[in-house]
Residue frames relative to the residue before (quaternion, step in Angstrom):
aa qw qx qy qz dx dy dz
X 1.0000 0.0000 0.0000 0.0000 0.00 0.00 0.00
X 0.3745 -0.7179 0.5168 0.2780 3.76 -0.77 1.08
X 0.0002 -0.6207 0.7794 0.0847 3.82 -1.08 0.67
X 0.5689 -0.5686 0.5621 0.1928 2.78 -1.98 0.34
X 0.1808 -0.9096 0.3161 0.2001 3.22 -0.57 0.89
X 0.7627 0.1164 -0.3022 0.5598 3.08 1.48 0.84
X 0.5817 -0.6651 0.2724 0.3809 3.57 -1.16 0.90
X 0.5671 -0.6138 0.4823 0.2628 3.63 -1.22 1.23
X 0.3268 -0.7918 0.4828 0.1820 4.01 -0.04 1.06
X 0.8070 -0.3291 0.3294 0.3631 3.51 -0.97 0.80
X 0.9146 0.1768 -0.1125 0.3458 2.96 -0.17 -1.46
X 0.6689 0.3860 -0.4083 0.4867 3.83 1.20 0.02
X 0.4835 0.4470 -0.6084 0.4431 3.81 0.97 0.58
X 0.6957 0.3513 -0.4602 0.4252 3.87 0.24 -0.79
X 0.7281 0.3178 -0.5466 0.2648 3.75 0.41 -0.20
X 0.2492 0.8036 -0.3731 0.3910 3.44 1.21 0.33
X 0.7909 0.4319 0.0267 0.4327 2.90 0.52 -1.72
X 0.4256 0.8213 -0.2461 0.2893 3.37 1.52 -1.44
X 0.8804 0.2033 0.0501 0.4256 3.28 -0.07 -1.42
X 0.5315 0.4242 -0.4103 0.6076 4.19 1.22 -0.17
X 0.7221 0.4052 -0.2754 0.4884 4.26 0.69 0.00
X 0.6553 0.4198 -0.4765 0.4090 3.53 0.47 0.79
X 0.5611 -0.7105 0.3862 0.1769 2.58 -1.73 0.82
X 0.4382 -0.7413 0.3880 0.3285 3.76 -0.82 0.10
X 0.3969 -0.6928 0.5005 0.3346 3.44 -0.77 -0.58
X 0.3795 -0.6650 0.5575 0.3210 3.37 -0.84 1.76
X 0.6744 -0.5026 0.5021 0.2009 2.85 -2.07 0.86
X 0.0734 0.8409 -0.5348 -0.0380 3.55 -0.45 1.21
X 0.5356 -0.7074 0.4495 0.1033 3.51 -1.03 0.28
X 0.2464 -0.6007 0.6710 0.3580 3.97 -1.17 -0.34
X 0.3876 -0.6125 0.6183 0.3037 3.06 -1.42 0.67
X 0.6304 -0.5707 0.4114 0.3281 3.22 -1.07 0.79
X 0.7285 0.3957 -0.2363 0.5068 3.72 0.66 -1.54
X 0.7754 0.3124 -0.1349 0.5319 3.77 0.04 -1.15
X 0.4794 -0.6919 0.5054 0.1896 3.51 0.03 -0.66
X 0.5064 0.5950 -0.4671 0.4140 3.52 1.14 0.17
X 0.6125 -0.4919 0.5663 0.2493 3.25 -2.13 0.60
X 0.0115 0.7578 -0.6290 0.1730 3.65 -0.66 1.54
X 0.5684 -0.6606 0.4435 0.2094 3.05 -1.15 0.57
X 0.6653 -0.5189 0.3473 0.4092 3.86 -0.55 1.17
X 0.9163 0.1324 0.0433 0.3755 3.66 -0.75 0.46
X 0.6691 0.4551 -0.2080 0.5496 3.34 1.76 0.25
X 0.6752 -0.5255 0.3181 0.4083 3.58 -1.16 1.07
X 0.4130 -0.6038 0.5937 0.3351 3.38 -0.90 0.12
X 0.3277 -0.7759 0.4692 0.2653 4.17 -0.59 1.08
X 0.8171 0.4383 -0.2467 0.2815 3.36 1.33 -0.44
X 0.7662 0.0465 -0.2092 0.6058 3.41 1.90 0.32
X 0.5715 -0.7581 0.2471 0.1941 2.59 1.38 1.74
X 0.3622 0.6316 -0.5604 0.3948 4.13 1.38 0.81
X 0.2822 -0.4530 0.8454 -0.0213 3.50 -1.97 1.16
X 0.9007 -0.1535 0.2832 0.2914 3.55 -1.68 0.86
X 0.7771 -0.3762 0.1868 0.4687 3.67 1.01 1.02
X 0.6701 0.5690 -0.1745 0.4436 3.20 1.52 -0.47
X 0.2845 -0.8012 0.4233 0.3131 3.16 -1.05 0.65
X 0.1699 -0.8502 0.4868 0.1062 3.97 0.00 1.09
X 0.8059 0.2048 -0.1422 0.5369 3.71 0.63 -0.68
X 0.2649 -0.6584 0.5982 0.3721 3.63 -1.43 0.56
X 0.1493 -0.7380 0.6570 0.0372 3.76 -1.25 0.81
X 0.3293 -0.8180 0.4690 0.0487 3.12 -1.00 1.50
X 0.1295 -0.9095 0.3861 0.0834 3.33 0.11 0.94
């Protein structure tokens, strides 16, 4: 059975670890009408547009 033959120090297990544990950023967009950053494939919350379309009424 393989042991280790000395202990793995703090700081090279977390940089190990470091970089296979972060997170990414979801893929955001411009809305086409208004210009805000929206998530891929989702209504826009602030003039309610979908794919050129208008999908939600928003009260402004």
């Amino acid at each position: 059975m393989a042991v280790p033959k000395r202990k793995t120090s703090k700081a090279r297990r977390d940089k190990r670890r470091s970089s296979t544990w972060k997170l990414t950023l979801p893929g955001m967009t411009k809305c086409p009408k208004c210009g805000e950053y929206v998530l891929s494939h989702r209504v826009c919350k602030k003039c309610g547009v979908y794919h050129n379309k208008e999908v939600l009424a928003v009260e402004e």
